[in-house]
DOSEKE-105981 format. One line per field, with one value per residue: residue number from 0; residue in one letter; y, z, x negated of N, C-alpha, C, CB in turn. Coordinates in steps of 0.1 Angstrom, whole numbers, plus 5000, padded with zeros to 4 digits. Atoms other than C-alpha are relative to their C-alpha. Glycine has a CB too. Layout:
BEGIN
num	(NUM|...) .
residuo	(A|...) .
n.Y	(Y|...) .
n.Z	(Z|...) .
n.X	(X|...) .
ca.Y	(Y|...) .
ca.Z	(Z|...) .
ca.X	(X|...) .
c.Y	(Y|...) .
c.Z	(Z|...) .
c.X	(X|...) .
cb.Y	(Y|...) .
cb.Z	(Z|...) .
cb.X	(X|...) .
REM end
This chain:
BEGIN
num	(0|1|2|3|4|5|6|7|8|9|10|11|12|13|14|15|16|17|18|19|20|21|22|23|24|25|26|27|28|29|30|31|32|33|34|35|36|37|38|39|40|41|42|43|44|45|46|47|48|49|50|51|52|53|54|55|56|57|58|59|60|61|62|63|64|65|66|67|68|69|70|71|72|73|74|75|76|77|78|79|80|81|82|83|84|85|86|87|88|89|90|91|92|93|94|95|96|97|98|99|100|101|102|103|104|105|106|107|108|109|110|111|112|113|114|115|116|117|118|119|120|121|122|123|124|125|126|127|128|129|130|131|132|133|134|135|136|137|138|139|140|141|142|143|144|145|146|147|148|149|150|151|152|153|154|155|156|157|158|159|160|161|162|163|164|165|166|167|168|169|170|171|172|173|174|175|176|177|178|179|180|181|182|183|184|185|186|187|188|189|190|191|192|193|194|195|196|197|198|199|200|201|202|203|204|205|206|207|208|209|210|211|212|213|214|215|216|217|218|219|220|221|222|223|224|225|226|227|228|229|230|231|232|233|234|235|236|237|238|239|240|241|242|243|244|245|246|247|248|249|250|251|252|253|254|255|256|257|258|259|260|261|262|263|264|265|266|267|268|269|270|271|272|273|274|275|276) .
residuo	(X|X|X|X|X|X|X|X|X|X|X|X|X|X|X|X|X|X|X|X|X|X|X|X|X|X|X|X|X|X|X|X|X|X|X|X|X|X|X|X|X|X|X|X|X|X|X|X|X|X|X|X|X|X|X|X|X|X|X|X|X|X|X|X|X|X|X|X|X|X|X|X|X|X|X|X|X|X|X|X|X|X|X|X|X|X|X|X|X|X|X|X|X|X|X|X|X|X|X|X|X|X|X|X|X|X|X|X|X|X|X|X|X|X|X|X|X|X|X|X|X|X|X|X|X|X|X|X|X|X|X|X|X|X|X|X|X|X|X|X|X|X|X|X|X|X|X|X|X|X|X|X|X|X|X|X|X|X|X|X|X|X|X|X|X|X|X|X|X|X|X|X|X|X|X|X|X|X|X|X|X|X|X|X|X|X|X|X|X|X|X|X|X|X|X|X|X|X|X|X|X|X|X|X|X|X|X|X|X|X|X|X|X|X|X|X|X|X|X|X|X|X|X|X|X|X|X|X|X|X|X|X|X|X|X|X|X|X|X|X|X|X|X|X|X|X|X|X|X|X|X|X|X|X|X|X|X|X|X|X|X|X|X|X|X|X|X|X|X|X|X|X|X|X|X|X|X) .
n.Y	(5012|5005|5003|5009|4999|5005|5008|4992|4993|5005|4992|5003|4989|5001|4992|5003|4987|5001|4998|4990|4990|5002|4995|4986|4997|5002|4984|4985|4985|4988|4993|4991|5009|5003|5017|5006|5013|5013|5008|4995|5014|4993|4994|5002|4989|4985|4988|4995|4992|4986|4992|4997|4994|4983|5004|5012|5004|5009|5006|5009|5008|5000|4995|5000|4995|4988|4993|5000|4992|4989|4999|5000|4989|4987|4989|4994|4991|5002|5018|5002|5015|5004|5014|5010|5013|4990|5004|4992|4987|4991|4996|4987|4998|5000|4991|4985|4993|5006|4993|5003|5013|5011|5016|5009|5000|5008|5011|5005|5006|5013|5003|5017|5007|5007|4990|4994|4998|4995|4988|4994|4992|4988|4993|5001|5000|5012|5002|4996|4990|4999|4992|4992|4998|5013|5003|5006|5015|5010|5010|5009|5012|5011|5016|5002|5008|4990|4987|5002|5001|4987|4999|5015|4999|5009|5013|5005|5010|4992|4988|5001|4988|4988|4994|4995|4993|4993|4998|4993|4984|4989|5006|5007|5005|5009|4993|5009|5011|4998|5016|4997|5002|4989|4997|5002|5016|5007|5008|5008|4998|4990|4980|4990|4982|4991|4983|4995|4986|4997|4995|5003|5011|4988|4995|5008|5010|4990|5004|5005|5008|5017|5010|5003|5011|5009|5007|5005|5005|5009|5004|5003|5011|5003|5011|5001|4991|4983|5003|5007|4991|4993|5006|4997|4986|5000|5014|4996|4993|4984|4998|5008|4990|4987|5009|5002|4989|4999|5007|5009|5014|5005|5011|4985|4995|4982|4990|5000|4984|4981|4993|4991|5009|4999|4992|4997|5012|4992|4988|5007|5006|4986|4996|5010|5008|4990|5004|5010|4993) .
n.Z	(5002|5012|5009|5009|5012|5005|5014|5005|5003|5009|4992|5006|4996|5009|4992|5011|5005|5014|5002|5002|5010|5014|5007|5001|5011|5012|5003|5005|4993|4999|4988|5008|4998|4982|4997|4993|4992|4991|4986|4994|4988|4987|5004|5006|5015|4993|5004|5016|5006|4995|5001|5017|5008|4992|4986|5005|4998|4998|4989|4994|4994|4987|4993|4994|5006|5005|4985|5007|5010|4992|4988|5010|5002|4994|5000|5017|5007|5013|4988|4999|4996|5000|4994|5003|5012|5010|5013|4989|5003|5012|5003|5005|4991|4989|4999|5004|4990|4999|5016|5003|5002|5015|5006|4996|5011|4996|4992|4996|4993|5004|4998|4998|5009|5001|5007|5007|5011|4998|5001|5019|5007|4994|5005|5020|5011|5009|5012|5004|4989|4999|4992|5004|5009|4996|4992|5005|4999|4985|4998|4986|5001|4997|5002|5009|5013|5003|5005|5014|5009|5000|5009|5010|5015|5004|5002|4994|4988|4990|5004|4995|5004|4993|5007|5011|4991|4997|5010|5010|4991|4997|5003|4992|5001|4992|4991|4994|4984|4989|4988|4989|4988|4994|4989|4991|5003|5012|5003|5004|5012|5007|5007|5013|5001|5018|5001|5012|5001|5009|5014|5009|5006|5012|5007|4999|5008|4997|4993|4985|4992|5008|5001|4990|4994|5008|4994|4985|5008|5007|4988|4989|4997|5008|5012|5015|5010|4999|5010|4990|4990|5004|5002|4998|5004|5017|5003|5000|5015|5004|4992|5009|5015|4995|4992|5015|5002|4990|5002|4988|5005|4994|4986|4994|4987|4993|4995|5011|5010|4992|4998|5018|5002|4994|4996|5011|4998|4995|5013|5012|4993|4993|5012|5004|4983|4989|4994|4992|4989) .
n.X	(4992|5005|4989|4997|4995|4991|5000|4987|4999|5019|5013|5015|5006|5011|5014|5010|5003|5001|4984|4996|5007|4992|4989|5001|5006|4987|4989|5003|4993|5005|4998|4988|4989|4992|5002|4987|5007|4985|5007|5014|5002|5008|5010|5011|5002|4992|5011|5007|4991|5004|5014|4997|4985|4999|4991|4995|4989|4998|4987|4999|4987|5006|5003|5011|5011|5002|5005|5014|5000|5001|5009|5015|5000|4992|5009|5002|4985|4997|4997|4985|4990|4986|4999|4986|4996|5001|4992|4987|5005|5006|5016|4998|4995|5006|5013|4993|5007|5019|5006|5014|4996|4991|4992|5010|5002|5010|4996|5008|4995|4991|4988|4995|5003|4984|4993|5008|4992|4989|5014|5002|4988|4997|5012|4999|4985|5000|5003|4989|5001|5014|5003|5007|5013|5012|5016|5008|5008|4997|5014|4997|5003|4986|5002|5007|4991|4992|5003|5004|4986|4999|5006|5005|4999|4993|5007|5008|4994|4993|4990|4989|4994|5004|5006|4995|4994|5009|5007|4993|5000|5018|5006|5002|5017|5006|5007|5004|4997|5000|4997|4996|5009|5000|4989|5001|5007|5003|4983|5000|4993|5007|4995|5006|4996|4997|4991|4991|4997|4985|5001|4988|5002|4998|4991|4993|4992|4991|4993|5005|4991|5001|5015|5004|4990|5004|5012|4991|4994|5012|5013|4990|5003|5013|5000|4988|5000|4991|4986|4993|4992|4990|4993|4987|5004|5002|5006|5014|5009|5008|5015|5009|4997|5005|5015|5012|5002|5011|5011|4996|4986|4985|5004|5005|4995|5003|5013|5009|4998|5003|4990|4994|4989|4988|4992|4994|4987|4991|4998|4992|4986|4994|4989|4988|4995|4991|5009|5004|5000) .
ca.Y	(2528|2505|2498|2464|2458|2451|2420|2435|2467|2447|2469|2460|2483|2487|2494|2485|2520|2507|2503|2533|2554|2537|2551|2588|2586|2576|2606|2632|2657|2689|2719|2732|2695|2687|2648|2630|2599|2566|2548|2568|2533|2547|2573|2561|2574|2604|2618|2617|2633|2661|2670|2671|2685|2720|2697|2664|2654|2620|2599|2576|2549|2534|2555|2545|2554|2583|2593|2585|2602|2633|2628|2626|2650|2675|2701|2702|2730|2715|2678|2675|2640|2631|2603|2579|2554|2573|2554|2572|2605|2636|2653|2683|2692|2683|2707|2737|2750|2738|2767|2758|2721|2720|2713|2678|2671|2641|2604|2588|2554|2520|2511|2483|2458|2444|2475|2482|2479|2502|2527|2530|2537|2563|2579|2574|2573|2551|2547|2567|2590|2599|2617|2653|2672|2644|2637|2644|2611|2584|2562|2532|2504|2472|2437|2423|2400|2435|2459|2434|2433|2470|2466|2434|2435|2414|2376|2371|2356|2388|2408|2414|2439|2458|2465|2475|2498|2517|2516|2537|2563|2565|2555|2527|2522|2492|2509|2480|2447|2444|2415|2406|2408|2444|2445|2443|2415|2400|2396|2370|2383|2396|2438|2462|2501|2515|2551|2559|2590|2600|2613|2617|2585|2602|2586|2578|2557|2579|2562|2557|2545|2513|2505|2501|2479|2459|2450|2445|2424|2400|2394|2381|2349|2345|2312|2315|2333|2370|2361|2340|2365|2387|2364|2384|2417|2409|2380|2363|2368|2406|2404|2376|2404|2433|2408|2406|2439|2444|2417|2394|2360|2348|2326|2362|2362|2393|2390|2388|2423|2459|2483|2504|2473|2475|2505|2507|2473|2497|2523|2497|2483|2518|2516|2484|2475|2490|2495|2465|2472) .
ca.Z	(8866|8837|8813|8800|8762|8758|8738|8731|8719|8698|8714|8700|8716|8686|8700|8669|8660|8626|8620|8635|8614|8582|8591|8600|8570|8545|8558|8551|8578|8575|8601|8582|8586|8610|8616|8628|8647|8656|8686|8699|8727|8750|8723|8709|8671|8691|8698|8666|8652|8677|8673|8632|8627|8635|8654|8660|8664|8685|8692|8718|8730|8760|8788|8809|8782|8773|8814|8799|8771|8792|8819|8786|8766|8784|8782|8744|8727|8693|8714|8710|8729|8716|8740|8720|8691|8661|8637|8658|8658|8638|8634|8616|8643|8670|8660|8651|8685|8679|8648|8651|8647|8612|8586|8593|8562|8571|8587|8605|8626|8635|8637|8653|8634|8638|8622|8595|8569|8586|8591|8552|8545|8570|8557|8519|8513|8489|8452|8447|8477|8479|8513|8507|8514|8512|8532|8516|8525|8551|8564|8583|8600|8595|8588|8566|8547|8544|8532|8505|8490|8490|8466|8447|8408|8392|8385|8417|8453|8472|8449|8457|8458|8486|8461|8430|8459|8474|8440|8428|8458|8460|8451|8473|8478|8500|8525|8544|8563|8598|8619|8648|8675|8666|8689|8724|8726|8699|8678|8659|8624|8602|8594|8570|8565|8534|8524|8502|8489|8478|8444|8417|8398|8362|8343|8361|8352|8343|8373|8405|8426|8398|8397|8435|8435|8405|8422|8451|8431|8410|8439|8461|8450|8436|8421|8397|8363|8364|8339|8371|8393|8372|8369|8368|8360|8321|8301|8297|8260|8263|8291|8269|8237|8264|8276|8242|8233|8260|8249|8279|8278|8285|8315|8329|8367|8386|8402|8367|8357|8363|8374|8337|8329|8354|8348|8308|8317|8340|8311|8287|8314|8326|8293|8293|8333|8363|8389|8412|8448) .
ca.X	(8964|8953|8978|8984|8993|9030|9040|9077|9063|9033|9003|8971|8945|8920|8885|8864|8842|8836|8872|8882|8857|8874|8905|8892|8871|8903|8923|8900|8908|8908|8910|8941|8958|8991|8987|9016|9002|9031|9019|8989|8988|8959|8944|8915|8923|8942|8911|8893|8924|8924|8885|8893|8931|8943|8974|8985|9020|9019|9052|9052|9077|9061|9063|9035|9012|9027|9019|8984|8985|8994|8968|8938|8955|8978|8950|8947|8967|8968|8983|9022|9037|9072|9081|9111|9117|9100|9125|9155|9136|9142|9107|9121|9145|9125|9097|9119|9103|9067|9058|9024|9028|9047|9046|9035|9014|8994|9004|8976|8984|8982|9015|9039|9033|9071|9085|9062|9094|9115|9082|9073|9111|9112|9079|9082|9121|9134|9134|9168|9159|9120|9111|9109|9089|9060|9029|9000|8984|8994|8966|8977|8967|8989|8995|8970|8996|9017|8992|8980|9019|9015|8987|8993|8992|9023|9017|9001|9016|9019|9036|9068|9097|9082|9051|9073|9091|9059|9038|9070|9067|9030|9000|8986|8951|8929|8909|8894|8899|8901|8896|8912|8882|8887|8915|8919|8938|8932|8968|8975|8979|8946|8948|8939|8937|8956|8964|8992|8997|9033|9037|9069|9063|9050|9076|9102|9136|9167|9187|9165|9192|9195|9159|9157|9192|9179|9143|9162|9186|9154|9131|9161|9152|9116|9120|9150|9144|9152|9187|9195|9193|9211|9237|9273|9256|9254|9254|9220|9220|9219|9193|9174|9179|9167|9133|9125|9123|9103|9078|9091|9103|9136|9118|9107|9107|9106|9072|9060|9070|9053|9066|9066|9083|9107|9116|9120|9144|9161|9164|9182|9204|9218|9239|9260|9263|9281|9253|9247|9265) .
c.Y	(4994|4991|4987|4997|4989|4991|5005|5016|4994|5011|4987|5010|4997|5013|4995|5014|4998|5000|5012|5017|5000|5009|5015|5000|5001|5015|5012|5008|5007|5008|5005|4989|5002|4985|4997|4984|4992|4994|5001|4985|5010|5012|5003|5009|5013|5005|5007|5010|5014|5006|5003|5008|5011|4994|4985|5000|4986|4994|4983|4990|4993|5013|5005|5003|5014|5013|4998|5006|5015|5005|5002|5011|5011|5008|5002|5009|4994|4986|5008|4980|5004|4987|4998|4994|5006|4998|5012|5015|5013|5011|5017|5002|5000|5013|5013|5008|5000|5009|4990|4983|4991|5009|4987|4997|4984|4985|4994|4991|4984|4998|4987|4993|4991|5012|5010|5006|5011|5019|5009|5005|5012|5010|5004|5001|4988|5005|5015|5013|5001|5011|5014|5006|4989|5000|5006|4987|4998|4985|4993|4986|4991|4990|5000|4998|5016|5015|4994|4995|5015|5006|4993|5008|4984|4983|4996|5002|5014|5010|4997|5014|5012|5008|5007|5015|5012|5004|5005|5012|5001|4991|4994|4993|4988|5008|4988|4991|5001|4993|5001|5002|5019|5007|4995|4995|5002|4997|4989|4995|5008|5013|5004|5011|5000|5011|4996|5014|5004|5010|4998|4988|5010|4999|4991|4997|5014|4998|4994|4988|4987|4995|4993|4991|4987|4995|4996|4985|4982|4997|4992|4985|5000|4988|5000|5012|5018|4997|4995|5008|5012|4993|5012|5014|5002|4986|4992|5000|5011|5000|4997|5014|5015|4994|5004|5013|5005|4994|4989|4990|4999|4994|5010|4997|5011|5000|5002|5018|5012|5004|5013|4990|5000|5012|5007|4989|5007|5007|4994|4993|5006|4998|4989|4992|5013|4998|4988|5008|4996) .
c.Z	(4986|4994|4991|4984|5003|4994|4989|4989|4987|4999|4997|5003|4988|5005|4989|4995|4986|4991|5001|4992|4984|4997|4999|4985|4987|5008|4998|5007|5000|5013|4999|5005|5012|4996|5006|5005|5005|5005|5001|5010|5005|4994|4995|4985|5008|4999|4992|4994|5005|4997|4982|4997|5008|5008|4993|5012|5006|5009|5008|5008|5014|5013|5010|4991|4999|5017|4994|4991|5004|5008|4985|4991|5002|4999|4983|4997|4989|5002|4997|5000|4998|5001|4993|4986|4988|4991|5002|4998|4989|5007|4997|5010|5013|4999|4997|5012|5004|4985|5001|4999|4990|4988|5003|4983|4994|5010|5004|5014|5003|5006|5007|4988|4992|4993|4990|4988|4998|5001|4988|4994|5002|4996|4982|4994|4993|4985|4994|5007|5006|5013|4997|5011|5002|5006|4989|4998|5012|4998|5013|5005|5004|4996|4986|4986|4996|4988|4981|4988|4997|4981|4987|4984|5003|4996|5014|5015|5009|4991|4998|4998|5009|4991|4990|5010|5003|4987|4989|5007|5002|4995|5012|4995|5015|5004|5005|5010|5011|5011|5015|5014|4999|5008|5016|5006|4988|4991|4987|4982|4996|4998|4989|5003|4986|5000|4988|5000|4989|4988|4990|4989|4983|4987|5003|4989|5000|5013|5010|5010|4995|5002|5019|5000|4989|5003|5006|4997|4994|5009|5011|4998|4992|4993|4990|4994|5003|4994|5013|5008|5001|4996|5002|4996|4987|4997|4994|4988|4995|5007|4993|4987|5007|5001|4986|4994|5008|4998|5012|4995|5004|5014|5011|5014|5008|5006|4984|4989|5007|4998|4988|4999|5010|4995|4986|5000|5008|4994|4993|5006|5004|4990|4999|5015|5010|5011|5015|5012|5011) .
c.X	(4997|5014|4998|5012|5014|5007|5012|4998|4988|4991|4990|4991|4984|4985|4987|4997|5000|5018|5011|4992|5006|5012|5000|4996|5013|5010|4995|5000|4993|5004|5012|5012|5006|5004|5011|4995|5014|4993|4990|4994|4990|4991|4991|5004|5006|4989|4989|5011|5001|4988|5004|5012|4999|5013|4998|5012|4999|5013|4993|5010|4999|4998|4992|4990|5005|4996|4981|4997|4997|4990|4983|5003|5010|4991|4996|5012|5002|5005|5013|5001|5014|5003|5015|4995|4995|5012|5015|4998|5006|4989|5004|5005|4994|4987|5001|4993|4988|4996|4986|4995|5008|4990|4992|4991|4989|5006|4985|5003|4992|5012|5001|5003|5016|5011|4996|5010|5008|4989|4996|5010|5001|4989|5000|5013|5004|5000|5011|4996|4989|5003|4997|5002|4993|4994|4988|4992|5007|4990|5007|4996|5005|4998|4991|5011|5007|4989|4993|5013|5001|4995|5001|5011|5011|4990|4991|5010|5004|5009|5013|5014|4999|4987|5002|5004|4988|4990|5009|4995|4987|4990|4986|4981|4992|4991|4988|5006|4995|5002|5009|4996|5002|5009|4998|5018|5003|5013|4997|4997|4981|5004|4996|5004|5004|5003|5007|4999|5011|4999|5015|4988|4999|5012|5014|5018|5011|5010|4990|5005|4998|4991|5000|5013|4992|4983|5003|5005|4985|4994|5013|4997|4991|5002|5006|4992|5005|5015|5008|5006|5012|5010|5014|4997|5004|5001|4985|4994|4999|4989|4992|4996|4988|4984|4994|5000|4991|4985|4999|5004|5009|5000|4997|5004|4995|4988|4989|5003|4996|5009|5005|5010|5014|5012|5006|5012|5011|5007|5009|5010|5009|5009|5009|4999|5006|4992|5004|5007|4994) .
cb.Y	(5003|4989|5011|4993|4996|5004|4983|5005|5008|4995|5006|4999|5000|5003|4993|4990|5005|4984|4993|4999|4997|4986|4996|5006|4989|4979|5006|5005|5002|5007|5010|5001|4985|5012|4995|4999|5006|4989|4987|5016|4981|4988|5002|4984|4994|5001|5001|4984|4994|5001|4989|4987|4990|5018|5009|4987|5001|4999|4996|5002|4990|4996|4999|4989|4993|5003|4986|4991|4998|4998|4980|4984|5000|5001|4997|4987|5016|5002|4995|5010|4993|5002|4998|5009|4996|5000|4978|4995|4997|5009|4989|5003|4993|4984|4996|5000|4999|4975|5022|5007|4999|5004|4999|4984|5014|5011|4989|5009|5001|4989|5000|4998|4990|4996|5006|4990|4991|4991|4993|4989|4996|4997|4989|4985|5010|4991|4982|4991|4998|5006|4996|5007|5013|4995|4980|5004|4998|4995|5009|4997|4999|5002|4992|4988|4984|5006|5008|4989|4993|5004|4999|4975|5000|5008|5002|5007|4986|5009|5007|4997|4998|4997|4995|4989|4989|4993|4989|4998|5002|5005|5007|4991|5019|4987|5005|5005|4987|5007|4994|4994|4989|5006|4991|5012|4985|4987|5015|4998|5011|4997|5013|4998|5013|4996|5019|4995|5008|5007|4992|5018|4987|5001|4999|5001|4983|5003|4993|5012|5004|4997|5016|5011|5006|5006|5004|5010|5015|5006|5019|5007|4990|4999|4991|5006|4992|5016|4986|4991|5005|5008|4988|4997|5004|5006|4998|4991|4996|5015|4992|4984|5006|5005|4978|4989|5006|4995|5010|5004|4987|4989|4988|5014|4990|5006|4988|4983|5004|5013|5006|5000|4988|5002|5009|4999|4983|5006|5004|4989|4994|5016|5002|4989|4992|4997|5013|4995|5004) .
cb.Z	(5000|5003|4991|5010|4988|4997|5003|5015|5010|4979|5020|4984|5020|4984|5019|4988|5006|5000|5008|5013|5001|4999|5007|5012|4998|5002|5011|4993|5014|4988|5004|4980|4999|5006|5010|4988|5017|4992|5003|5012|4994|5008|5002|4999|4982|5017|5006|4987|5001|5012|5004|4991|5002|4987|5005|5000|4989|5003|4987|5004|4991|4996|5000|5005|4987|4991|5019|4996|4994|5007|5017|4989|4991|5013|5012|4987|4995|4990|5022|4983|5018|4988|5019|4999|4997|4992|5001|5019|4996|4992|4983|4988|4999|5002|4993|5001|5010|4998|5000|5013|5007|4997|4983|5009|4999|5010|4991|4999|4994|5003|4989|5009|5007|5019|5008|4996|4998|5016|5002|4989|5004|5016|5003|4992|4988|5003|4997|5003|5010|4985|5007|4988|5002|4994|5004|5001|5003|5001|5003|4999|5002|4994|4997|5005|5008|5020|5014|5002|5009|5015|5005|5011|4987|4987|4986|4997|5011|5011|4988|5013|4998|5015|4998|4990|5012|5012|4998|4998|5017|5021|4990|5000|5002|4995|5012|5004|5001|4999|5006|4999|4997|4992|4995|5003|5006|5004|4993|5005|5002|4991|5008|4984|5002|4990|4998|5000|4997|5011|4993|4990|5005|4992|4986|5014|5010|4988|4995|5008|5001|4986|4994|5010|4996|4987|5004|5004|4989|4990|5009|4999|4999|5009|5002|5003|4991|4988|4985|5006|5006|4991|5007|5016|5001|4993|4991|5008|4990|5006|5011|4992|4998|5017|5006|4986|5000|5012|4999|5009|5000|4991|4997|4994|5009|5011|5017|4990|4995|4996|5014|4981|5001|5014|5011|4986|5010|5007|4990|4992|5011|5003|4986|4985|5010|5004|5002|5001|5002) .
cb.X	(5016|4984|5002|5004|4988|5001|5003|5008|5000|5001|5002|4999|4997|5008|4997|5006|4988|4991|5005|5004|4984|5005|5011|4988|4988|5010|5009|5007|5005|5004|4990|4998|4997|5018|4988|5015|4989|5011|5001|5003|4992|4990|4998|4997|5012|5008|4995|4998|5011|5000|4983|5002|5018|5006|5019|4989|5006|4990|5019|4996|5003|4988|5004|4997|4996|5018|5006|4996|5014|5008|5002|4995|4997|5007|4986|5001|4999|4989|4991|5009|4998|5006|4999|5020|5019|4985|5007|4997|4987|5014|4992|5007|5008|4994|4990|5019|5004|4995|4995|4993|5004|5028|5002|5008|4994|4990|5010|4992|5012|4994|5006|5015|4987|5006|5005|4987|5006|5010|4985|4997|5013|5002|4986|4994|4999|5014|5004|5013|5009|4991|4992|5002|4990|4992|4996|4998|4981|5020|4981|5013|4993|5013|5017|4991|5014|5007|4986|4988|5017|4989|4992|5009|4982|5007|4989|4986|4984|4988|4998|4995|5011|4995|4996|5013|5004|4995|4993|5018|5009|4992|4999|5015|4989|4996|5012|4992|4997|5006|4982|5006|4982|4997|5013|4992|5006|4992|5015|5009|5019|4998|4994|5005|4986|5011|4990|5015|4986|5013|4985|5009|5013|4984|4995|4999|5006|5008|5009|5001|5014|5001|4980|4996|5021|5003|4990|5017|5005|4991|4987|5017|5008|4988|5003|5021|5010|4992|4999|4993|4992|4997|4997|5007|4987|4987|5007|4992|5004|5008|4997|5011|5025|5007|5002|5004|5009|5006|4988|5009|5000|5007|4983|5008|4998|5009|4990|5003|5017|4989|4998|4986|4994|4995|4994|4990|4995|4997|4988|4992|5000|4991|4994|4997|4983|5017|4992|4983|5010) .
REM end
């Protein structure tokens, strides 16, 4: 039975070798790794991942594929299909009866492209609440526009408060672009491969939780001043007083601050505010 790509599920059948050698090559595998694969679609990276890993973990949400899935690799031993919602999923729990299949240590994907935000939370944690244990690496392949907010240095159009966010929990690297002929169909949106690889941030803020409400907070409206958006938090002649200590101006808007910066402004705010709810 030939399986037509989904629009609801956003299925992109990526059949570019050059593309999919980028992403083997960026994870490294070893015979030791356990790979956790999100939407195998008909397998293609699946079976690079099996010939290289000692397992792979693939969830699938589609059902007709995951009958495909079955029928190409039900005869692997180191092959585990978990058909449902990965977001929905617990992983730990589910594999309490799969020894040979944990720890997972390894993400290797392309993802749906429509739930990339909710994907990186669930993989990396948040600011306040880091995934433990971590991945060693996660290599994925996703929205162009998304993977280069991942990367983007302050002062410049994609950075944003998902970059301050992921370039707290790991360190985010450009892999390669990824046109859209290398799909089968073709979607609408340019790609990219990036790996991150989760890591304790080396110095981080004494209050986690704050830094991720207060990026939250500043980027909620990119145009106004940072003072603006901290409007009710403080008044903007402590902020102004904090900026400049910092070596900031008073005009300061949040895509114009790293994330050191972020997070000594976090440091000096922890003492005369009541965190943001």
């Amino acid at each position: 039975m030939k399986i037509q790509p989904r629009k609801r599920f956003g299925q992109h059948w990526l059949k570019s070798p050059t593309s999919l050698a980028q992403i083997v090559t960026a994870a490294n595998l070893q015979p030791t790794d356990h790979v956790l694969e999100i939407g195998p679609g008909l397998g293609v990276l699946t079976q690079e991942l099996v010939n290289h890993a000692a397992s792979v973990v693939a969830v699938e949400l589609d059902r007709d594929l995951c009958q495909t899935l079955v029928q190409r690799f039900g005869q692997q031993e180191n092959f585990l299909l978990l058909q449902g919602d990965f977001l929905a999923l617990d992983l730990a729990e589910l594999l309490q009866d799969f020894p040979k299949f944990k720890p997972l240590n390894k993400v290797v994907a392309n993802i749906p492209y429509n739930i990339t935000g909710p994907i990186l939370e669930k993989l990396l944690g948040a600011m306040g609440a880091p995934q433990i244990p971590a991945y060693d690496s996660i290599v994925l392949l996703m929205q162009k526009e998304v993977a280069e907010r991942l990367v983007a240095e302050p002062k410049t159009k994609a950075y944003s408060a998902l970059s301050v966010r992921m370039q707290y929990l790991a360190h985010c690297e450009w892999i390669a672009a990824v046109p859209r002929q290398a799909f089968s169909p073709p979607p609408q949106v340019e790609s990219a491969v990036v790996r991150l690889t989760p890591r304790p941030y080396p110095a981080p803020p004494h209050n986690p939780r704050l830094l991720g409400q207060l990026v939250k907070l500043g980027f909620a409206n990119r145009r106004k001043m940072l003072r603006n958006n901290f409007k009710g938090l403080l008044s903007s002649e402590v902020l102004t007083g904090m900026l400049t200590q910092l070596a900031l101006p008073a005009e300061v808007r949040a895509e114009e601050i790293g994330l050191a910066q972020w997070i000594d402004l976090c440091n000096r705010l922890e003492t005369c505010l009541t965190p943001p709810s």
